[in-house]
C-alpha positions as a Markdown table, in Angstrom:
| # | Residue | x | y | z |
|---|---|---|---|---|
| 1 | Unk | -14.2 | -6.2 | 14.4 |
| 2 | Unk | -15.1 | -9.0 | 11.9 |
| 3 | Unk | -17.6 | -10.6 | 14.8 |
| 4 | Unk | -18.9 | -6.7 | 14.5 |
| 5 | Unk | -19.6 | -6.7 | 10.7 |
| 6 | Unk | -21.2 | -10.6 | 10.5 |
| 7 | Unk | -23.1 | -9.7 | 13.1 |
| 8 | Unk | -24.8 | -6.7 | 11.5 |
| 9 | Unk | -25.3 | -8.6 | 8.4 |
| 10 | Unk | -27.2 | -11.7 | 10.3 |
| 11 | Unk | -29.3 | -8.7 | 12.0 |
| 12 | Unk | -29.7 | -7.2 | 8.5 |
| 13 | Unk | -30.9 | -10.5 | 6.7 |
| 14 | Unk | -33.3 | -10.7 | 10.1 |
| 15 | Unk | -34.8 | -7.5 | 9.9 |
| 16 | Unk | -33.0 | -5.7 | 11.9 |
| 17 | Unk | -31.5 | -2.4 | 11.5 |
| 18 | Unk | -28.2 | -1.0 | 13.0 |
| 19 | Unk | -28.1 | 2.6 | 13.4 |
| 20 | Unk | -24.2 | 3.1 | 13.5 |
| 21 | Unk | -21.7 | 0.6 | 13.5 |
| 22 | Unk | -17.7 | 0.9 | 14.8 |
| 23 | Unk | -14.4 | -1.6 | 14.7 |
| 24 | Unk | -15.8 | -3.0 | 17.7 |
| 25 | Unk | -19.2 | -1.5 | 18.8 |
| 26 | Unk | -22.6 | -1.2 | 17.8 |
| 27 | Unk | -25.6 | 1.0 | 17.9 |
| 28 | Unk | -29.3 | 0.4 | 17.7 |
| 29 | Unk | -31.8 | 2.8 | 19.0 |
| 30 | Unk | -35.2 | 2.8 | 20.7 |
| 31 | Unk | -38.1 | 4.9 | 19.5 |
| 32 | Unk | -41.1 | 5.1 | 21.5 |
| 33 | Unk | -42.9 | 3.3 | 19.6 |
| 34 | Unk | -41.1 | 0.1 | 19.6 |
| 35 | Unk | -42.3 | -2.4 | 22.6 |
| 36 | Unk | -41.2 | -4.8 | 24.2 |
| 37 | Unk | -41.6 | -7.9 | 21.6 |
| 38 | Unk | -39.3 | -5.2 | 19.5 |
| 39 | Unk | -36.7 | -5.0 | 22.2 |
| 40 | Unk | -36.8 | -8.9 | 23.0 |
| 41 | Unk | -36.6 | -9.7 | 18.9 |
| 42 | Unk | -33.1 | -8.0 | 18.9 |
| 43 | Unk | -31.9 | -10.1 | 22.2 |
| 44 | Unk | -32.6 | -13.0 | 20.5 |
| 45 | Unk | -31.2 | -12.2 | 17.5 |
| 46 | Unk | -28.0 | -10.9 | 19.3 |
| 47 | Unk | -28.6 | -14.8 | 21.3 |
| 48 | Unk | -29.3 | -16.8 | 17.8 |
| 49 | Unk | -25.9 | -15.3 | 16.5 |
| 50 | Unk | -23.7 | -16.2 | 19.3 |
| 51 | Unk | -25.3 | -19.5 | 19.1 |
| 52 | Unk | -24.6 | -20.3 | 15.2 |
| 53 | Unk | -21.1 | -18.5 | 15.4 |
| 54 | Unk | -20.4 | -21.0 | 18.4 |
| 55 | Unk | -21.4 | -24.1 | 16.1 |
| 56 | Unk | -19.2 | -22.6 | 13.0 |
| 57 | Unk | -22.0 | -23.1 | 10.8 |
| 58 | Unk | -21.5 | -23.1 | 6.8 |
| 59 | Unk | -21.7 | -19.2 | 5.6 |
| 60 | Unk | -24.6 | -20.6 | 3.0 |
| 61 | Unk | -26.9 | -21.8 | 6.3 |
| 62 | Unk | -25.8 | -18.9 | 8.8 |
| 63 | Unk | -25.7 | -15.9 | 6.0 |
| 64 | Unk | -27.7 | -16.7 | 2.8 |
| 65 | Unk | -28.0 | -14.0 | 1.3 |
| 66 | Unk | -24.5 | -13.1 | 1.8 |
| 67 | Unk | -23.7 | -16.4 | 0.1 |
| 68 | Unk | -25.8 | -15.6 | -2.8 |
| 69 | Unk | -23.4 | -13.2 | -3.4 |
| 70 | Unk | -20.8 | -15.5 | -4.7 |
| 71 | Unk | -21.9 | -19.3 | -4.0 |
| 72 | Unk | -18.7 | -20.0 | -5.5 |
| 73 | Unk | -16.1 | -18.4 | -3.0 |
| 74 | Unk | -18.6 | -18.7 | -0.3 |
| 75 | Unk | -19.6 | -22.7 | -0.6 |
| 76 | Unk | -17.6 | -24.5 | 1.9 |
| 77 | Unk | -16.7 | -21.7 | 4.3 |
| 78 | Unk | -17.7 | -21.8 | 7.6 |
| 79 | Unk | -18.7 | -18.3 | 9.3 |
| 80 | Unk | -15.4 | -18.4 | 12.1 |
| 81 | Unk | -13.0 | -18.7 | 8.8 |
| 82 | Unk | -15.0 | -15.7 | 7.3 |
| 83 | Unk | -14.3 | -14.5 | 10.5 |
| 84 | Unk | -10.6 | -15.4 | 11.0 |
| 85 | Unk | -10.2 | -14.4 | 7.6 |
| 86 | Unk | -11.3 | -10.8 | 8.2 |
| 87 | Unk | -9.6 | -10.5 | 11.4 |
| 88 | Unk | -5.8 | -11.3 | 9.5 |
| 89 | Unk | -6.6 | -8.3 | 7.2 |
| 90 | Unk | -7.7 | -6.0 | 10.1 |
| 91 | Unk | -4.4 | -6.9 | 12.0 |
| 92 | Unk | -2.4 | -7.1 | 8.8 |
| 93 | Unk | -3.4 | -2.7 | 8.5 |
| 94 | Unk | -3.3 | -2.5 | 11.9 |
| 95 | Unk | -6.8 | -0.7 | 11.6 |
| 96 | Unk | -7.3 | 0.9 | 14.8 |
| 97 | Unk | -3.6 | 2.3 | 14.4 |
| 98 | Unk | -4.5 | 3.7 | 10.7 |
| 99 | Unk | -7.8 | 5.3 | 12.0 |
| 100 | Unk | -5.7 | 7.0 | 14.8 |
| 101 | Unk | -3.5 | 8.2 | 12.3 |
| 102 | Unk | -5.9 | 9.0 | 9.3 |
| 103 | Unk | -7.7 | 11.7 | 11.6 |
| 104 | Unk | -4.2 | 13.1 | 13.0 |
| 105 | Unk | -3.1 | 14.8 | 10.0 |
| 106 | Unk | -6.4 | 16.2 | 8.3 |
| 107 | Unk | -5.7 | 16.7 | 4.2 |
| 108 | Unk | -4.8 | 20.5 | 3.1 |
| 109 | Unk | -7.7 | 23.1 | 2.1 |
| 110 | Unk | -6.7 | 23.8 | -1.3 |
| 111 | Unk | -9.9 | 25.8 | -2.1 |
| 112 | Unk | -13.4 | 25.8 | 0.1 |
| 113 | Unk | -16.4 | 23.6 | -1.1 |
| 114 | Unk | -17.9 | 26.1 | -2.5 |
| 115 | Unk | -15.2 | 27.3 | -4.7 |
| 116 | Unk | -14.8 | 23.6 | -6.2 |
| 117 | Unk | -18.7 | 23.1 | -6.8 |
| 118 | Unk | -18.2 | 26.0 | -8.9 |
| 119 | Unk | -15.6 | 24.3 | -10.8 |
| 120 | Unk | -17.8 | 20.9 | -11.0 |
| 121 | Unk | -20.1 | 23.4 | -12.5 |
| 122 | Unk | -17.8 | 24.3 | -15.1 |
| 123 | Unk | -16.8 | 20.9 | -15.7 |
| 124 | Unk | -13.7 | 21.2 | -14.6 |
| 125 | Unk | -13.1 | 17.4 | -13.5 |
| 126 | Unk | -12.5 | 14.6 | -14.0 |
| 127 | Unk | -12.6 | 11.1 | -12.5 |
| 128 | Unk | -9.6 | 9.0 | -11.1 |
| 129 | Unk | -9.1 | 5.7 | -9.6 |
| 130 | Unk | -8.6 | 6.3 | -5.6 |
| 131 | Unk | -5.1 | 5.0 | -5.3 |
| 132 | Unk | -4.2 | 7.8 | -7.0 |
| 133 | Unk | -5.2 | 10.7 | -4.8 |
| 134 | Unk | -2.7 | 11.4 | -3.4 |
| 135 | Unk | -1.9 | 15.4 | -4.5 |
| 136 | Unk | -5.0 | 15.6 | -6.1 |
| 137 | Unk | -7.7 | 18.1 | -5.3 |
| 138 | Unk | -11.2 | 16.2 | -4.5 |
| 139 | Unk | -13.9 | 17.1 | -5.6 |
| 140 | Unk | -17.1 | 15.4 | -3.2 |
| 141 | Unk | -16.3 | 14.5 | 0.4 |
| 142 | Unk | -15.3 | 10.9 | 1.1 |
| 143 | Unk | -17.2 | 9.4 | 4.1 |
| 144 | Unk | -16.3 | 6.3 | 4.5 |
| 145 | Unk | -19.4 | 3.7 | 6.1 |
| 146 | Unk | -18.7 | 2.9 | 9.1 |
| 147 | Unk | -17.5 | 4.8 | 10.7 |
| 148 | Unk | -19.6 | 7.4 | 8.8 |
| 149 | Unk | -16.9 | 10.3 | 9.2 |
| 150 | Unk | -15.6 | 12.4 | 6.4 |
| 151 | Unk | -12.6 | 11.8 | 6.1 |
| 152 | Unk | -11.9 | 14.3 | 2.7 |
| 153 | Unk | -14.1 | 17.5 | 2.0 |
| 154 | Unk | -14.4 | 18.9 | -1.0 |
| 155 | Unk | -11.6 | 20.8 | -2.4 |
| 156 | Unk | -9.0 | 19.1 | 0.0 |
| 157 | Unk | -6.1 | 17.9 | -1.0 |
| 158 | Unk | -4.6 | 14.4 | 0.4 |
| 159 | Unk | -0.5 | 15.2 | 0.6 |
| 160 | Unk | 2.2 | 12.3 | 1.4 |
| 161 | Unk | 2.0 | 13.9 | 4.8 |
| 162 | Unk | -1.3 | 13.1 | 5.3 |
| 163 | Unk | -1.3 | 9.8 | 3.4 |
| 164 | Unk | -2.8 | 8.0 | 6.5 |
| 165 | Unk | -5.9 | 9.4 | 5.3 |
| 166 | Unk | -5.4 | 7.1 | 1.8 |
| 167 | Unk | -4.4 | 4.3 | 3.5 |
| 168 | Unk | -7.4 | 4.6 | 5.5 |
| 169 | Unk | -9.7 | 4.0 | 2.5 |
| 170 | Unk | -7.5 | 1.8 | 0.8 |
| 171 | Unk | -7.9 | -1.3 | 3.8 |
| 172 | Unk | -11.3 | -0.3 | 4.0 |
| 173 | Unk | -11.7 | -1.4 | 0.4 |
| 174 | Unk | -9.3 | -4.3 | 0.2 |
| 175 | Unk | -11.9 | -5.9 | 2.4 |
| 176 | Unk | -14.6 | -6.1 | -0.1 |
| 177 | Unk | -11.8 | -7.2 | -2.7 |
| 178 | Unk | -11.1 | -10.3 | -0.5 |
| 179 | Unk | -14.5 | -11.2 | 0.9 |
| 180 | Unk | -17.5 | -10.7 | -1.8 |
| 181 | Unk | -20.6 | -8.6 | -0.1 |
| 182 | Unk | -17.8 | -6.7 | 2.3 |
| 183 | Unk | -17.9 | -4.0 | -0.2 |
| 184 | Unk | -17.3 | -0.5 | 2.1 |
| 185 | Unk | -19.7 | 2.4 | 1.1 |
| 186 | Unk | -17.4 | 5.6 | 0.6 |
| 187 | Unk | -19.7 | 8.2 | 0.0 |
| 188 | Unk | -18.2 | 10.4 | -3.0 |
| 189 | Unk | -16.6 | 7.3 | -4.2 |
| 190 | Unk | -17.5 | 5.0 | -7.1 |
| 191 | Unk | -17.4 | 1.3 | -6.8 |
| 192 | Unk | -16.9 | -0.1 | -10.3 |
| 193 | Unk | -18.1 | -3.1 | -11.8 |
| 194 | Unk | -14.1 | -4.0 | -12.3 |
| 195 | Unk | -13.6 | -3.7 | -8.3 |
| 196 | Unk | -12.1 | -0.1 | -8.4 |
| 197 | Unk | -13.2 | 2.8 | -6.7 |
| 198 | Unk | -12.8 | 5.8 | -8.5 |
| 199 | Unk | -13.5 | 9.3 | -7.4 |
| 200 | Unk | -13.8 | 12.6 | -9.2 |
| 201 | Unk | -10.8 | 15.4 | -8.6 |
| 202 | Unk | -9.9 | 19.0 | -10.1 |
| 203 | Unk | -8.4 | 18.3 | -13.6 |
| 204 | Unk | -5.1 | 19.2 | -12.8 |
| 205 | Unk | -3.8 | 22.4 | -15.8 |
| 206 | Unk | -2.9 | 21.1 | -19.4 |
């Protein structure tokens, strides 16, 4: 999995765009337009990767414009301790456990989606920090990228039983707290400048 994510972001900083991206798989795909040179400048990006990662180069040669991120936390690393790094949190969660069990227990329908854009329309709102969801309405879907899923819909409720689904988000945002630039798009979700996600819910009655 963290050989997964470097890798897209070397591709990234190369030009190259991955369509969908999984713990431990990726996607690109072919138009008919794209020739030959195209399909032989991925290989050897794909080539020039393994090559770097086999020679542990420093994260600031390897991934610059990950590095200007934060020069700072970044300066001395090497990309298989970035690497390593990531991996102990994945296998701290147990990730591909938590996704099994974030998508066995789906949240409770308190109201449909359209019944809770009508409340966003009468303001009835408000924004919370995501680690305290739990029993509160939501009110915009939470898809998480990768693995671009929803895990939330509007106007679902995430109970203790179906806490998985919390947790779920929760590793997938401790990454970015630990590693600066790992920052996990959740869709619906608000990254803060303070490091918080927040998301907006039903104002629960006065």
């Amino acid at each position: 999995f963290p050989v997964t994510i470097l890798r897209v972001k070397f591709l990234d900083e190369r030009g190259v765009v991955v369509e969908k991206t999984g713990p431990y798989n990726l996607l690109f795909l072919f138009s008919i337009g794209i020739d030959k040179t195209r399909a032989m400048g991925l290989l050897r990006g794909l080539m020039d990767f393994k090559r770097a990662y086999d020679l542990n180069l420093r994260v600031r040669n390897m991934l610059p414009d990950l590095y200007a991120v934060d020069p700072d936390f970044y300066r001395n690393m090497r990309i298989q301790t970035l690497a390593q790094g990531i991996h102990g949190l994945i296998r701290q969660h147990d990730l591909p456990g938590l996704m099994l069990r974030a998508f066995d227990v789906l949240p409770e329908m308190a109201m449909t989606p359209h019944h809770m854009f009508q409340q966003q329309l009468k303001g009835n709102v408000e924004t919370v920090e995501i680690e305290r969801l739990i029993n509160r309405v939501s009110a915009n879907m939470l898809l998480p990228y990768p693995p671009g899923v929803p895990v939330v819909m509007p106007g679902e409720r995430i109970t203790p039983q179906s806490r998985a689904t919390l947790d779920f988000l929760l590793m997938l945002c401790s990454i970015g707290k630990h590693y600066p630039g790992f920052e996990t798009d959740i869709h619906g979700a608000r990254l803060g400048e303070d490091g918080i996600y927040r998301v907006r819910v039903l104002k629960e009655p006065s």
